[in-house]
C-alpha positions in Angstrom: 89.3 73.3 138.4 87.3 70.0 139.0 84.6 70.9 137.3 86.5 71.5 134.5 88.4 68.7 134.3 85.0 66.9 134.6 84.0 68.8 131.7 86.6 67.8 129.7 86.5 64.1 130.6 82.6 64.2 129.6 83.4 65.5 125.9 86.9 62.8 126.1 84.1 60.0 126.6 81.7 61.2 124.3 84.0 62.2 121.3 84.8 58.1 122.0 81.6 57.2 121.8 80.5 59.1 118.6 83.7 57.2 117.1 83.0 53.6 118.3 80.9 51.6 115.6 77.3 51.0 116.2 77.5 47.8 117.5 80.7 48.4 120.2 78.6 51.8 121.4 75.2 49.7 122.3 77.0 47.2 124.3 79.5 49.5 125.9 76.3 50.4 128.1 75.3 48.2 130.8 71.7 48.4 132.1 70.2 46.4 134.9 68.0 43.6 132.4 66.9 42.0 135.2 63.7 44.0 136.4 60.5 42.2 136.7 56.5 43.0 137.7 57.2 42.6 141.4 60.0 45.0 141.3 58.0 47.2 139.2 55.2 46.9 141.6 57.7 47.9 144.3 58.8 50.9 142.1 55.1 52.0 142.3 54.5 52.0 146.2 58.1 54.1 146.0 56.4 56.9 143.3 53.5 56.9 145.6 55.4 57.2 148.6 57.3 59.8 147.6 54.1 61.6 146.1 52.7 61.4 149.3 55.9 62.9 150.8 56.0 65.9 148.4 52.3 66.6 148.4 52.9 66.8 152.4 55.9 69.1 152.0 53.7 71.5 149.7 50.4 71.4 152.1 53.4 72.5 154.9 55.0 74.8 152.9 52.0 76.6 151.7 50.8 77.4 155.5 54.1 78.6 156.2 53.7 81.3 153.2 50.1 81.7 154.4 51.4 82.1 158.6 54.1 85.0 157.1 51.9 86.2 154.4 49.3 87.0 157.8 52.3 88.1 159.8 53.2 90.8 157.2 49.8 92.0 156.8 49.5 92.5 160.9 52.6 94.8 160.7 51.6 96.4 157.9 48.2 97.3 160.0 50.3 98.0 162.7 52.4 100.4 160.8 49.2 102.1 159.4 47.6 102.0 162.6 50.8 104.1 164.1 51.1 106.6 161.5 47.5 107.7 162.1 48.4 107.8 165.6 51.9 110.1 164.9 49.3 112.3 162.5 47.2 112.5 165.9 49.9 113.4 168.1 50.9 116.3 165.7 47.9 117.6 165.3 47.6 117.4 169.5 50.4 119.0 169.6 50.1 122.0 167.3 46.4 122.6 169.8 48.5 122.1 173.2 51.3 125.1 172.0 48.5 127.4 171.0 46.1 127.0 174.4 49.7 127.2 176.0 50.4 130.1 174.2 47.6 131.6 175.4 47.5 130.2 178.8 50.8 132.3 179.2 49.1 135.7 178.0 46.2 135.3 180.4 49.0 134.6 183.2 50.9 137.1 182.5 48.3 139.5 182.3 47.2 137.9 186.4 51.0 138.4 186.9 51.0 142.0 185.8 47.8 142.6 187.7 48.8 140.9 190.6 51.9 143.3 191.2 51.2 146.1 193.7 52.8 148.3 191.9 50.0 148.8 189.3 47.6 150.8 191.6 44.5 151.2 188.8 44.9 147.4 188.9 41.3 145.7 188.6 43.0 142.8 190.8 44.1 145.2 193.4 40.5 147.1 193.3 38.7 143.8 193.7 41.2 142.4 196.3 41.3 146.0 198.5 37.4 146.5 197.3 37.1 143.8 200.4 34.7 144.7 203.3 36.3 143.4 205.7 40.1 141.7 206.7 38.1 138.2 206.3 37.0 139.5 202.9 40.2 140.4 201.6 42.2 137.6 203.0 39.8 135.8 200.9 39.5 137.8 197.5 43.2 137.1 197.7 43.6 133.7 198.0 40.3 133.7 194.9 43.1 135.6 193.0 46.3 133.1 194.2 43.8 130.0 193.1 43.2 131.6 189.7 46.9 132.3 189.2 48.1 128.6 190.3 45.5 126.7 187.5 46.5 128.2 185.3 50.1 128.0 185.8 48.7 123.8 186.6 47.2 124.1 183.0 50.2 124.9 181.1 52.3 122.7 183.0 49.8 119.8 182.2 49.9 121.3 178.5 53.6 120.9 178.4 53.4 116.8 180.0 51.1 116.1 177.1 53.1 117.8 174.6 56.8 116.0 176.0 54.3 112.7 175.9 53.8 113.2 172.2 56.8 113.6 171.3 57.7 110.7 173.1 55.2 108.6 171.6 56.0 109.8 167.9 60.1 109.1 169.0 58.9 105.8 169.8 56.3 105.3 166.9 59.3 105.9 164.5 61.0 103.5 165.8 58.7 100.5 166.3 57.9 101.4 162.1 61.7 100.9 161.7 61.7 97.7 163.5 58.1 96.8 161.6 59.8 97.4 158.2 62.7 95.1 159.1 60.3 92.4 159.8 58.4 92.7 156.8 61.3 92.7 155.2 62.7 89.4 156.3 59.0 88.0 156.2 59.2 88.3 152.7 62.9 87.0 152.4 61.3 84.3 154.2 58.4 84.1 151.5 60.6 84.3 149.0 62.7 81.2 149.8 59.3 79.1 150.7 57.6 79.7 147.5 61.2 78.6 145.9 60.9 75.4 148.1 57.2 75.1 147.2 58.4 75.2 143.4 60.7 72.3 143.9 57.9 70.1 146.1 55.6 70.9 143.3 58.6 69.5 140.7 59.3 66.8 143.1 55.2 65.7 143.0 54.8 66.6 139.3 57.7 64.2 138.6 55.7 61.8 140.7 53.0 61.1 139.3 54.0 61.2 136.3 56.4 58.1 137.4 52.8 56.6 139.0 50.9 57.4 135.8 53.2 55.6 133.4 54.0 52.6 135.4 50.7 51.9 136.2 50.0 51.9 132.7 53.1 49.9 132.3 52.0 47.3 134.6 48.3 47.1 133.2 50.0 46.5 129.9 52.1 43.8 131.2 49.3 42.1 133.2 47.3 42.1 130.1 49.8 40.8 128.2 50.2 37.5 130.6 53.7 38.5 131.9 54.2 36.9 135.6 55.5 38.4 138.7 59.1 37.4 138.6 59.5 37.2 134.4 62.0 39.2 133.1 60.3 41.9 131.7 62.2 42.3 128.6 61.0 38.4 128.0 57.3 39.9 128.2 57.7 42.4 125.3 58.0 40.0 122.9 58.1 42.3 119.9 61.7 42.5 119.9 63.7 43.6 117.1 67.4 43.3 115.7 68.1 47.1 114.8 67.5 51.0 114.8 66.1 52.9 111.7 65.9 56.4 111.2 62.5 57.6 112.7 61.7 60.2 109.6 61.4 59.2 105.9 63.2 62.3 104.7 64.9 65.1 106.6 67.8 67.0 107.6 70.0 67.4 110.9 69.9 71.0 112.3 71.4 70.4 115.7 73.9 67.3 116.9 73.6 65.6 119.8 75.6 67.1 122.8 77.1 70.2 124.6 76.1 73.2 122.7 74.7 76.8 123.1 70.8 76.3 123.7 69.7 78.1 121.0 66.1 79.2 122.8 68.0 80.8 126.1 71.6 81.0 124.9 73.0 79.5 127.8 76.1 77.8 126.9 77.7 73.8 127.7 73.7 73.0 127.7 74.0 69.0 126.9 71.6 68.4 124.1 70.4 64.8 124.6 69.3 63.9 121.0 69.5 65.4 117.3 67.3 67.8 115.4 65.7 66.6 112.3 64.2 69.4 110.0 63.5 69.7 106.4 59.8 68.7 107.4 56.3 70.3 107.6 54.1 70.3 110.4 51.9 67.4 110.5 54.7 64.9 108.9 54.5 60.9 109.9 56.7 60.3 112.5 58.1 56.5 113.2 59.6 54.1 115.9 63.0 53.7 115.2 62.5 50.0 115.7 59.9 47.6 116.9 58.7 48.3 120.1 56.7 49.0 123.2 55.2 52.7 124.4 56.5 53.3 127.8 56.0 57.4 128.7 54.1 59.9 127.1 54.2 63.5 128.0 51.3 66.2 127.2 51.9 69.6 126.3 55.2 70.0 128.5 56.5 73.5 128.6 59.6 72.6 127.3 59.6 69.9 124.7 55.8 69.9 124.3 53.9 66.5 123.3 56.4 63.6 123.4 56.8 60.0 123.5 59.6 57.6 124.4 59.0 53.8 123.2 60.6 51.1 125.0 62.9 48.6 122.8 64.4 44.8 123.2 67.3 45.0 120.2 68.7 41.2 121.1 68.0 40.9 124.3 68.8 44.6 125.5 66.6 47.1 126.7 66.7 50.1 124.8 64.3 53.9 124.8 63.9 56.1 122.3 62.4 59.5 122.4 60.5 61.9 120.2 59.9 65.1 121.0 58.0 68.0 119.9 55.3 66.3 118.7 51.9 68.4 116.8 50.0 65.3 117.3 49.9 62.0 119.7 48.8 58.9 117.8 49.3 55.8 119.8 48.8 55.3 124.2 50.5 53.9 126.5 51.5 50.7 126.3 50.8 50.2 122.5 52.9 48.0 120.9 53.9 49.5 117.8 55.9 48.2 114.6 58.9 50.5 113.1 56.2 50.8 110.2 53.9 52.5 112.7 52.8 56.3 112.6 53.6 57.4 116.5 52.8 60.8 115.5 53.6 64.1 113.2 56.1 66.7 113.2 55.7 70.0 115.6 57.8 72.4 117.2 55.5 75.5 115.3 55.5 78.8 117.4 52.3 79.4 119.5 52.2 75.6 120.8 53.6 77.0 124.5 56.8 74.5 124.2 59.2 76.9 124.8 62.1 75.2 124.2 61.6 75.1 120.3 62.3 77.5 117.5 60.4 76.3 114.9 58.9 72.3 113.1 61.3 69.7 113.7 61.6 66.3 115.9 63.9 65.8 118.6 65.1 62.2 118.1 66.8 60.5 121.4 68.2 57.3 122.6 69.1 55.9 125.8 70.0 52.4 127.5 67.0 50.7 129.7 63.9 51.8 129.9 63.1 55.3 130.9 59.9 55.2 133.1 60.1 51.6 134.2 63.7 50.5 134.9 64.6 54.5 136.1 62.7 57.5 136.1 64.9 60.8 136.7 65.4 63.0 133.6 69.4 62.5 134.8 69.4 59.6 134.5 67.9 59.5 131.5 70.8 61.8 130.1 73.5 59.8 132.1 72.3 57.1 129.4 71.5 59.0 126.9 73.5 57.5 123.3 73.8 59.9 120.3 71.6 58.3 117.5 74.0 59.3 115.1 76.4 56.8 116.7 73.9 54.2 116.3 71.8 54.8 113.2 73.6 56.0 110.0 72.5 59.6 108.8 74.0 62.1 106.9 76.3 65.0 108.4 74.9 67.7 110.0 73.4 69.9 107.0 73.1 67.7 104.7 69.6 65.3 103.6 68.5 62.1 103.7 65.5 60.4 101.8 64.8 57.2 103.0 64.6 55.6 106.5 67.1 52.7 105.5 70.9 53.8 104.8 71.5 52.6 101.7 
């Protein structure tokens, strides 16, 4: 119930938003403006600390899946090792009732012999055959020996055989317990190589956070800005307004919840618009004057992109452009709203997965993504829909010049 009530609230505020004019919906935002080198410096030794953390958490993480990968492996052995084992004890087995089968024959052919009653007995002609009392006292205690081994023998052919038995009862077993350790071994792989996913995420995101601001900062050093300036005050390419970043194009998707059309999950927010009606390879612009804050290589879901950082009177402002076929400025370029950034994309076989064909996705948030925050929710917390900004057509239908006229 409280998410949906969230839900609803969240399309309330932005249905508001898309109806407030330009001007009210920029400065209905309010962004810390205040950031300066030191701080940013600070933000730096943070990214690296928590780089440090995550790379940590992986190195641990990875020796855990290494200890249980091992500890599977052993049982596995072990398993393998007692199976040959039961195959030997069967095999022992099968021997021991055949020598005891004939074990009985023999004594019961001593048995037979042994009876008085059977007077052509060989027994009873070598035991009377004696030549004297001492002689036959002692053929017959030959005869009692002969008759007690091999009743000994198949009684120690039976122990071995009960022994066997015993050891396949409790072979099965110890493969049942095996098995339910391997089992939750890999449960327990499972859910590490999850939590190794998310360190990886968590170091990915980074150092992409160290990569930009240190360019950010080298930018800003070169560019004379001091330790405790504002940084908007060090940009100094400000600008008064947004343009539309395309000279000609259509919009093929709005900006907010929607079905993604890529994995079909539904309520997926959609921070930005879709501009088609262009060929690979087409200019792309800065929708104002401005400074280049983040770029992102070949990501596997919105593939080359950059995000540009603005001052619109005073403000901080990004915008972002995604789905790029080529790159055409670096980091920390400042760049005019006549400037080629780079050219359309989104063609098939480019390994963005999250395109369906040549088109830019166009964003814009409040502050400056990568310097004064650097989480992707935050970035969509603050994300504004262009269209509520810059004037375009409806959804559908053209435009042909980067200036509303």
């Amino acid at each position: 119930m409280m998410k949906s009530i969230v839900k609803i609230c969240n399309i309330l505020v932005l249905s508001f938003l898309i109806l407030l004019p330009s001007y009210n919906v920029l400065a209905a935002y309010k962004v810390d403006e205040n950031k300066t080198l030191a701080q940013l410096r600070k933000d730096l030794a943070s990214y690296k600390a928590s780089k440090a953390a995550a790379d940590k958490k992986q190195s641990l993480t990875k020796s855990e899946i290494n200890a249980a990968k091992n500890s599977a492996a052993s049982k596995q052995n072990e398993i393998e090792t007692n199976q040959k084992k039961v195959t030997d004890a069967t095999n022992e087995i099968e021997t021991l009732e055949k020598e005891i089968s004939a074990g009985k024959e023999e004594l019961d052919k001593l048995v037979k012999n042994y009876q008085i009653a059977s007077g052509d007995n060989l027994y009873l002609k070598y035991i009377f055959e004696a030549e004297s009392y001492e002689d036959l006292i002692y053929r017959y205690a030959v005869m009692e020996q002969i008759m007690n081994f091999q009743e000994d023998k198949i009684t120690s052919w039976k122990d071995k055989i009960e022994r066997n038995e015993q050891l396949k009862v409790d072979l099965a077993a110890r493969e049942i317990q095996l098995n339910d350790q391997i089992e939750s071994l890999s449960k327990d792989i499972d859910k590490l190589n999850d939590a190794l996913i998310g360190y990886s995420n968590e170091g990915t995101t980074a150092q992409q956070a160290i990569d930009s601001t240190q360019q950010f900062i080298k930018f800003l050093e070169e560019n004379d800005c001091k330790e405790n300036q504002n940084l908007t005050q060090c940009i100094t390419e400000g600008d008064t307004r947004f343009i539309r970043p395309l000279k000609k194009g259509v919009i093929t998707s709005v900006w907010g919840y929607r079905r993604h059309p890529v994995t079909g999950k539904p309520n997926t927010f959609h921070n930005g618009i879709d501009i088609g009606g262009n060929s690979v390879g087409t200019p792309i612009y800065p929708a104002a004057n401005g400074t280049v804050g983040k770029i992102i290589y070949k990501s596997p879901c919105g593939g080359n992109q950059v995000y540009i950082y603005h001052n619109i009177k005073g403000k901080r402002y990004t915008t972002s452009y995604l789905h790029l076929n080529t790159i055409n400025v670096k980091l920390g370029q400042v760049v005019k709203s006549t400037s080629v950034i780079g050219t359309v994309g989104g063609q098939k076989g480019t390994g963005d997965g999250c395109t369906t064909g040549a088109h830019l996705h166009f964003g814009m948030g409040t502050g400056w993504f990568g310097a004064d925050y650097v989480s992707n929710s935050t970035w969509q917390a603050r994300s504004v829909n262009p269209v509520s900004v810059i004037s375009f057509p409806a959804k559908g239908k053209y435009f042909n010049s980067r200036i509303p006229t």
